[in-house]
LUMNU-443096 format. One record per residue: residue in one letter; z, y negated, x of N, C-alpha, C, CB in turn. Coordinates in steps of 0.02 Angstrom, whole numbers, plus 50000, padded with zeros to 5 digits. Glycine has a CB too. Layout:
AZYXZYXZYXZYX
...
***
This chain:
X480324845854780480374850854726479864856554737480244847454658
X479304855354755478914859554753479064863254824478254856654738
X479284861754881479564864354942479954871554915480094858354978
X480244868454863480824872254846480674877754805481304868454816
X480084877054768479664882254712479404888754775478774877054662
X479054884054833478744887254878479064895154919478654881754922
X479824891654910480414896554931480684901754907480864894254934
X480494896554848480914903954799480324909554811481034902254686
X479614907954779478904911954797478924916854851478354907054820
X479284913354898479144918254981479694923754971479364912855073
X480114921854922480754925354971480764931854910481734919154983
X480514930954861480164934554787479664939554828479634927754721
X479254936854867478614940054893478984945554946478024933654935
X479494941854993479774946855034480174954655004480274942555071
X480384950854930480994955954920480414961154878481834952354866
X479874960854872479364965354840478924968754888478934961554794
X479054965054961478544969755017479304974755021478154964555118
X479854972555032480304980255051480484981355003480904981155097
X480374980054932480374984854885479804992254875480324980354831
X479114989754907478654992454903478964997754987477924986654893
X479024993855025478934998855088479455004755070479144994855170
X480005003955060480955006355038480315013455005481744998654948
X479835012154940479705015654896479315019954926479505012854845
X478745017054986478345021855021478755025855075477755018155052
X479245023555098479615027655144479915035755110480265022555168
X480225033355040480505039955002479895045254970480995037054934
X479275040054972478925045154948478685050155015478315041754906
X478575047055073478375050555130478935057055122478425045455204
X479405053655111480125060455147479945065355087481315057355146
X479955063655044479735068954981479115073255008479465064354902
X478635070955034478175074155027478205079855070477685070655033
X478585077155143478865082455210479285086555170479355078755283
X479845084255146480335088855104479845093655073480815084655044
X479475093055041479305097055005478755102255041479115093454950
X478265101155090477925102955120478515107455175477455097155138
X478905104755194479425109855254479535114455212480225106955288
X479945115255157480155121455141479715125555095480765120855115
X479265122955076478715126755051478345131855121478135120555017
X478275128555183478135132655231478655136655251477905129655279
X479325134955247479705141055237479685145055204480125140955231
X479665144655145479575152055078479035153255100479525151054983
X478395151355120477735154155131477875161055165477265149155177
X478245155955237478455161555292479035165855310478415159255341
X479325166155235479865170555223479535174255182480525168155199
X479185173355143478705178255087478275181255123478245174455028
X477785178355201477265184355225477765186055284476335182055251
X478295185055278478845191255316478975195855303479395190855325
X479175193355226479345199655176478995206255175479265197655108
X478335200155140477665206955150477575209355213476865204655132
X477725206655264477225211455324477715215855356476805206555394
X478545215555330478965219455316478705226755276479425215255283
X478675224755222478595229255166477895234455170478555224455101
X477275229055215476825231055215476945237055303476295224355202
X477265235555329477445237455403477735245455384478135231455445
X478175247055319478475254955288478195254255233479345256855277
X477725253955210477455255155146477435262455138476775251855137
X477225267855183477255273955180478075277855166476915275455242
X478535275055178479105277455180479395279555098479505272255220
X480025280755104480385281055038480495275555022480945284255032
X480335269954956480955262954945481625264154930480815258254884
X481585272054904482475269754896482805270054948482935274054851
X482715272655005483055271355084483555268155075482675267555139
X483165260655056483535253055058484085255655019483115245555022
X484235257054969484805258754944485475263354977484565261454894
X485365265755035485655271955062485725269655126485245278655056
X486645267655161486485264755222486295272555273487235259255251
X486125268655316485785273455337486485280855392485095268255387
X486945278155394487535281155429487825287855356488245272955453
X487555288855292487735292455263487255295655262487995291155221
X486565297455283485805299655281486045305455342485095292355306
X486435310855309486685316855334485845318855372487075322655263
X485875320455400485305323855437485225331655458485285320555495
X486015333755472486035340155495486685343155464485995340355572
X486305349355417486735352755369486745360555392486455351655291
X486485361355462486755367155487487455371055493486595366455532
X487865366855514488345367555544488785370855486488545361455577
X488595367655434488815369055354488425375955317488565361655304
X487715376555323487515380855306487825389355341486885378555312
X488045385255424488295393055454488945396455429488435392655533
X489265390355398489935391955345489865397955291490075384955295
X489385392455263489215400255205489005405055204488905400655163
X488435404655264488135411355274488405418955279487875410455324
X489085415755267489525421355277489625427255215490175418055292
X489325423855176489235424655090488595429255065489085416555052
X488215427155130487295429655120487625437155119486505427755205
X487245439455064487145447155062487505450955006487385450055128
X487925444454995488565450654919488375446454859489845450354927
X488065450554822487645450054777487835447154728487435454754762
X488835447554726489135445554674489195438554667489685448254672
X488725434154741489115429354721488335423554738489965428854770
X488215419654701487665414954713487725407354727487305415454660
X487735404454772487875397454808487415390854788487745398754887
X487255387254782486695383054800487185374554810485975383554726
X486745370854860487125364454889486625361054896487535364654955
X486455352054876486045348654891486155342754910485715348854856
X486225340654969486275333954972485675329054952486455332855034
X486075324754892485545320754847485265315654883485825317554784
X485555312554932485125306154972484695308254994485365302255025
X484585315755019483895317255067483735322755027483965319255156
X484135328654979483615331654975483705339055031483035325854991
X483875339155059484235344155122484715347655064484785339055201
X484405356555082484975361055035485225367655063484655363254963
X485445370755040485725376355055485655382655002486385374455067
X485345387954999485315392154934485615398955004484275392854878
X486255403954955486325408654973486395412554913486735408555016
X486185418454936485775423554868485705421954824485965428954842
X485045415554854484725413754796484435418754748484265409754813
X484255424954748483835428754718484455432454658483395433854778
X485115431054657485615434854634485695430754553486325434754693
X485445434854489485535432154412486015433254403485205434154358
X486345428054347487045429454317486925427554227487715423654364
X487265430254207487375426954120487715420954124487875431954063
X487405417854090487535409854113488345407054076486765404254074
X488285409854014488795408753963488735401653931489495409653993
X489415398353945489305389853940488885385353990489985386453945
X488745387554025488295383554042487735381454010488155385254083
X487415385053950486835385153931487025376453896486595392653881
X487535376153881487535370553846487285362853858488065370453837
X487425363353920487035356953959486195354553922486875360254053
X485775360753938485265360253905484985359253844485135363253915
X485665361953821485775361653732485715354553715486605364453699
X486275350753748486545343853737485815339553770487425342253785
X485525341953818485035338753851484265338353808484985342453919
X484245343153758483775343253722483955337753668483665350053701
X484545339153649484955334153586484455325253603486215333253614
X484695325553678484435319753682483905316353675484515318753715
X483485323153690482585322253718482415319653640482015331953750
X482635322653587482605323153520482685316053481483125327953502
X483355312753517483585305453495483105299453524484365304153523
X482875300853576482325295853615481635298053586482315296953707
X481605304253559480915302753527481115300353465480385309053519
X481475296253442481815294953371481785298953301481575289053353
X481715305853317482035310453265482655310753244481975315953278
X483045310153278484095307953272484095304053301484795312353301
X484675302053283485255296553287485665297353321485585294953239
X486175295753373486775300653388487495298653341486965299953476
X487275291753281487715291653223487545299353183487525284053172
X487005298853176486775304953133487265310653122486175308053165
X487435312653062488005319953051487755325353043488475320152992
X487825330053041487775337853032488645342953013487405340553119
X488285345852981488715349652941489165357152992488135352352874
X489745357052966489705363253002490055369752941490205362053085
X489435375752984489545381952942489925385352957489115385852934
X490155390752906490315396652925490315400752990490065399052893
X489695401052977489335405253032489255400753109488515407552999
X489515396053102489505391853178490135393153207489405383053175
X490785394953187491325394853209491465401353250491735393553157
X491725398053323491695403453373492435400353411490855403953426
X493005403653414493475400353446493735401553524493945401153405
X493245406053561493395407053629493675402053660492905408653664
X493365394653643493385390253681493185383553618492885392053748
X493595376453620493645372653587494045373853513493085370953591
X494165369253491494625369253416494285365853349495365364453428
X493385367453355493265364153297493215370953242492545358953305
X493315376353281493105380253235493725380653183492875386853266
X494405376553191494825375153156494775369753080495185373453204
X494305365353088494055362953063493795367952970493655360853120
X493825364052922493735365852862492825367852867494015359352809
X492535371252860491945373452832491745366752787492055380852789
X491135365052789490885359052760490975355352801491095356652705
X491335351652845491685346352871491015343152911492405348652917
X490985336852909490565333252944490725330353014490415328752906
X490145329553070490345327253129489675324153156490685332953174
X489755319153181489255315353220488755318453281489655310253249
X488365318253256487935321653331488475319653409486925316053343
X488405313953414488615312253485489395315553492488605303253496
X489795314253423490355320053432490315326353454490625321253381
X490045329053429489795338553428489435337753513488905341853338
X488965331953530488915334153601489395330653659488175333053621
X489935325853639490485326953692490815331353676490905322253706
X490965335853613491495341453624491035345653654491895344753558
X490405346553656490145353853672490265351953758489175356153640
X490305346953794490115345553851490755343753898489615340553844
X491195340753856492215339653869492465345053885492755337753800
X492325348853824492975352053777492685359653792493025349453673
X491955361553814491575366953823491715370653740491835371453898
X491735364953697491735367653607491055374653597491375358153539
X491435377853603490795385453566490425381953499491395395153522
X490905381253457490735378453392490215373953359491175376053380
X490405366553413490145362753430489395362753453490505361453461
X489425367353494488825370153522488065372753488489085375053551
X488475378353432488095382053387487805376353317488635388753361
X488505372153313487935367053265487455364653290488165361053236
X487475360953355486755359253374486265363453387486715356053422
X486235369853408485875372853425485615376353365486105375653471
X485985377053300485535380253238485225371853217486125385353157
X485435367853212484885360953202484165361153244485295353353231
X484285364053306483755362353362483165365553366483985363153424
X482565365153348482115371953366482115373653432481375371453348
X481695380053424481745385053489481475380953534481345392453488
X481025377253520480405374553557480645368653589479785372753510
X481025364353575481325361753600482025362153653481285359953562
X482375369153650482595368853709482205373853764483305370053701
X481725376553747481375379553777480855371953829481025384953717
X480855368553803480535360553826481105359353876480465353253755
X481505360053891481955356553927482085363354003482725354353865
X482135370853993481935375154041481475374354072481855379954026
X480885373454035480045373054057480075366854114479415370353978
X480245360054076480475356254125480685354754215480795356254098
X481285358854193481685360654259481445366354293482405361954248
X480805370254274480595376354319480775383154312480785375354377
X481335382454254481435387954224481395390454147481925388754245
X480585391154156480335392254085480325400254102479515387954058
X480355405754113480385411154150481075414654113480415409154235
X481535410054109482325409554082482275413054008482655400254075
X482065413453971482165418353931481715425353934482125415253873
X481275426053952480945429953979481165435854022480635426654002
X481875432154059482055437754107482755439954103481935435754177
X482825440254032483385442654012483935436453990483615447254068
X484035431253991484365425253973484855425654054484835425753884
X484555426954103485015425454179484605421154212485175432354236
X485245416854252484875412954302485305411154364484605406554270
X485005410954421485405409454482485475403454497485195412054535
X485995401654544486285394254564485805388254578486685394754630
X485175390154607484735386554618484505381754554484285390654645
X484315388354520483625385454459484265382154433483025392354391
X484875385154417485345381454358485325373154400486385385954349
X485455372154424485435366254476484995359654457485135369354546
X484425363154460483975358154436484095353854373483415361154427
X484645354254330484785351954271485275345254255485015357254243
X485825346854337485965340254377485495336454396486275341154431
X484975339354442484545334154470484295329454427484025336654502
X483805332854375483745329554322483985323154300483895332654290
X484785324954279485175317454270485145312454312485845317854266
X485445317254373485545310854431484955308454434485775312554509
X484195310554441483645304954448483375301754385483045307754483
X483625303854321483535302054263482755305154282483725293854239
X482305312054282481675312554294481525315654204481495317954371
X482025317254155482095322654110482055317354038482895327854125
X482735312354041482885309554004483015301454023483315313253983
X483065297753971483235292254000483645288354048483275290753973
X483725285454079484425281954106484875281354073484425276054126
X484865277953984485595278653953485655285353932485745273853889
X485105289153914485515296153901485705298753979484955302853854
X485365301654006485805303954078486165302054104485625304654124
X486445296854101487065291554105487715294054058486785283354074
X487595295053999487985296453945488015303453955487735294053877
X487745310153958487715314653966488425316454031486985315353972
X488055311454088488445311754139489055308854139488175310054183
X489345306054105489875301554084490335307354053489635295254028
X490035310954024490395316253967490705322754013489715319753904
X490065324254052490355329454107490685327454148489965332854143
X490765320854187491525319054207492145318654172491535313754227
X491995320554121492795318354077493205326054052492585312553983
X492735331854077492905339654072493585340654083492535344054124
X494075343454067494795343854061494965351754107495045343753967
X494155354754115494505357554169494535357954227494505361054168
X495115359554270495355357054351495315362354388496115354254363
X495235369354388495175374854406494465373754435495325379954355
X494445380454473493445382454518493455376954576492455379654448
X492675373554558492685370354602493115363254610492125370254607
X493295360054541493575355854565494195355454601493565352954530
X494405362054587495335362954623495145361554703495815373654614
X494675361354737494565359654793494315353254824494285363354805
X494245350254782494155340954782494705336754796493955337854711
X494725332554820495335327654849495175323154756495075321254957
X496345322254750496125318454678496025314954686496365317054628
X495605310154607495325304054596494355306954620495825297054655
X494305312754659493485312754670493235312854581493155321554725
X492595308354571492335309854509491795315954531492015302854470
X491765319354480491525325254475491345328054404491985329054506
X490525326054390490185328754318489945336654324489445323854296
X490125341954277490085347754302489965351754242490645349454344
X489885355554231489965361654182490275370554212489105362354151
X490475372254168490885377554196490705382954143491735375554204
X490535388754176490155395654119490775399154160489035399954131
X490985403254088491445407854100491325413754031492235403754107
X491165420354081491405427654032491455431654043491175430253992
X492175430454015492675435754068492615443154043493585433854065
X492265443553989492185451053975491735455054018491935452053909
X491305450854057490735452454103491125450354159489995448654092
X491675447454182491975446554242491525440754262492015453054292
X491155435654256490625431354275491165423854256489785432854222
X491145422454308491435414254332490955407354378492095416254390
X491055403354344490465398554358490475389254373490045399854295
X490295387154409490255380254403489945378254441490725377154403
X489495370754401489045367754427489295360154419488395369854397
X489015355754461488955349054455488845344954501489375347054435
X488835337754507488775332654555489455330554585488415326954523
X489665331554627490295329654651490025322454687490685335754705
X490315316754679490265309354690490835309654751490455303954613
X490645311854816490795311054871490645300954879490315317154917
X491145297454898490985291154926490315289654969491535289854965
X489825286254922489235284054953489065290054981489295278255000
X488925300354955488855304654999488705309554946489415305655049
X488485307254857488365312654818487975320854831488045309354775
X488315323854799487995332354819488015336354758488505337354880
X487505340854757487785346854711487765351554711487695347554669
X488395356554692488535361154720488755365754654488995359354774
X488565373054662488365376654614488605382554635487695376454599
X489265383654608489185394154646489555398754587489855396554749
X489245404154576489335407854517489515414854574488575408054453
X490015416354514490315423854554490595428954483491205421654622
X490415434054511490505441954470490935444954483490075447054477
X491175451054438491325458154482491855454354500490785461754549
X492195448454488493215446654521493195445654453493615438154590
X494005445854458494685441754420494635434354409495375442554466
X495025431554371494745426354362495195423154424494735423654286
X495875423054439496135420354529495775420454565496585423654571
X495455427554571495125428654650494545421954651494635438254663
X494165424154592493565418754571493595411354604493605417554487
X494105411954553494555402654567494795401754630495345400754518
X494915405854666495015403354732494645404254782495485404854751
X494095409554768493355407454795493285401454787492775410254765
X493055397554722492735393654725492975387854744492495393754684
X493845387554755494195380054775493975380954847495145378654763
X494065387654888493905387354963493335384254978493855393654994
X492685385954952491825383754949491985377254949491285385954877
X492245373154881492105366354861492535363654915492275364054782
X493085364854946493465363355011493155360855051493725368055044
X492705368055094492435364555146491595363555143492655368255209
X491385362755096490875359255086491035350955073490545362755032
X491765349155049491705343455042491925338555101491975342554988
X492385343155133492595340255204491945340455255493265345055239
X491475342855232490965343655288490485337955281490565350855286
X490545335055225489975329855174490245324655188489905330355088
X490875323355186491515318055168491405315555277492655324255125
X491765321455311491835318755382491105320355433492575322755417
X490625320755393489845320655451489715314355499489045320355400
X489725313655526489415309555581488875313055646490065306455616
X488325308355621488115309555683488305310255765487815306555677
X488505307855757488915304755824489535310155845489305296455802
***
């Protein structure tokens, strides 16, 4: 009997040494497991860094931009237009936004801006809502004295009639609403869209008669596109609105359809002055392109400006280095 106690004892004792070993074996592998790939992330993390630390001087947004659309040489394009340098009637400006590489021809040439001013208008609207003075629920009234019907149909609208800020600035920015326009702008103080010129480099802009050339107007895109002015959701929204413009004439008549294209368009024709600005969303190849012309018809104008936006975009669109 006791032989037999002895047995059971041993064989109890055995099944607790490889219970114990079984337990030290998994803890070993745990510990390698865990120690191996911890020295991996170590040495994927001072890769990273000695990556990061290796172009620290560079641009980061690079990484965003493969590098086969990083146009390099906008000569070939600039010798296009140059053809333009010298007639006063007509003012150019082109920027390719990944680098920054531009093109200004008579740059020095002012125009009356017309609708265009509105951009700034609407751009102040915003500056106004992010410092939380408005709402873009917020309403405003419209007067008498706001109704202008060159352009848009609110001036159809009953006197008294109420409209939402953010309404009044997609019609002013869609619809190029005159109307629209003037309500925000009698709400707005001076000082505040004068804040939004100053901004962009053209605080000078009323000062020199209310004209400005393709260049300075320009800067008001940039703005959005880097959000440097206003926020990301407002310059987003802003820019959302100027893609949805209903008109197809100028520069966009020279865009392949379906290109998105946020823009504004100044037109007065009593002054013969024809105009358009914006970001044309070339595939992975954004640009902006700005050319105001005088002294024509409004055809001739318009087909200036489809020829320009033509081959500026075929030149943006088919670049290769190579």
């Amino acid at each position: 009997m006791q032989e037999k106690n002895n047995k059971k004892i041993a064989e109890k004792l055995d099944n607790q040494k490889f219970f114990i070993a079984a337990l030290a074996v998994l803890v070993v592998l745990n510990l390698f497991t865990i120690f191996y790939f911890t020295q991996i992330k170590d040495g994927s993390k001072n890769q990273t860094e000695e990556t990061e630390d290796k172009f620290q001087l560079l641009n980061p947004a690079r990484k965003s931009v493969n590098q086969k659309d990083l146009i390099i040489n906008i000569q070939p394009l600039r010798d296009e237009l140059n053809k333009y340098e010298g007639q006063k009637d007509i003012s150019i400006y082109f920027e390719y936004l990944p680098t920054g590489a531009n093109i200004s021809i008579n740059k020095d040439a002012q125009f009356w801006p017309a609708s265009l001013l509105k951009l700034p208008v609407a751009m102040a609207v915003a500056k106004k809502i992010e410092k939380g003075e408005w709402k873009w629920d917020n309403k405003l009234v419209l007067m008498a004295a706001d109704k202008e019907e060159s352009f848009g149909t609110l001036f159809k609208e009953p006197t008294g009639s109420i409209f939402t800020i953010e309404d009044l600035v997609r019609r002013a920015l869609v619809d190029s609403d005159n109307t629209a326009n003037f309500i925000l702008v009698r709400n707005l103080e001076t000082r505040e869209i004068y804040d939004v010129y100053e901004h962009l480099g053209a605080g000078d802009f009323f000062s020199a008669g209310g004209e400005i050339g393709a260049k300075k107007y320009s800067a008001n895109f940039r703005a959005l596109y880097n959000s440097s002015y206003l926020s990301e959701e407002s310059s987003q929204k802003l820019l959302a609105y100027l893609s949805e413009t209903r008109f197809d004439e100028y520069l966009k008549g020279g865009l392949p359809e379906g290109t998105v294209y946020a823009h504004k368009i100044g037109v007065a024709e009593d002054k013969n002055v024809y105009m358009d600005s914006g970001i044309i969303y070339a595939p992975n190849r954004p640009y902006i392109l700005t050319v105001m012309v005088s002294g024509r018809d409004k055809r001739e104008a318009e087909d200036l400006m489809k020829k320009i936006s033509e081959q500026v975009f075929n030149y943006v669109s088919g670049y290769s280095e190579n």
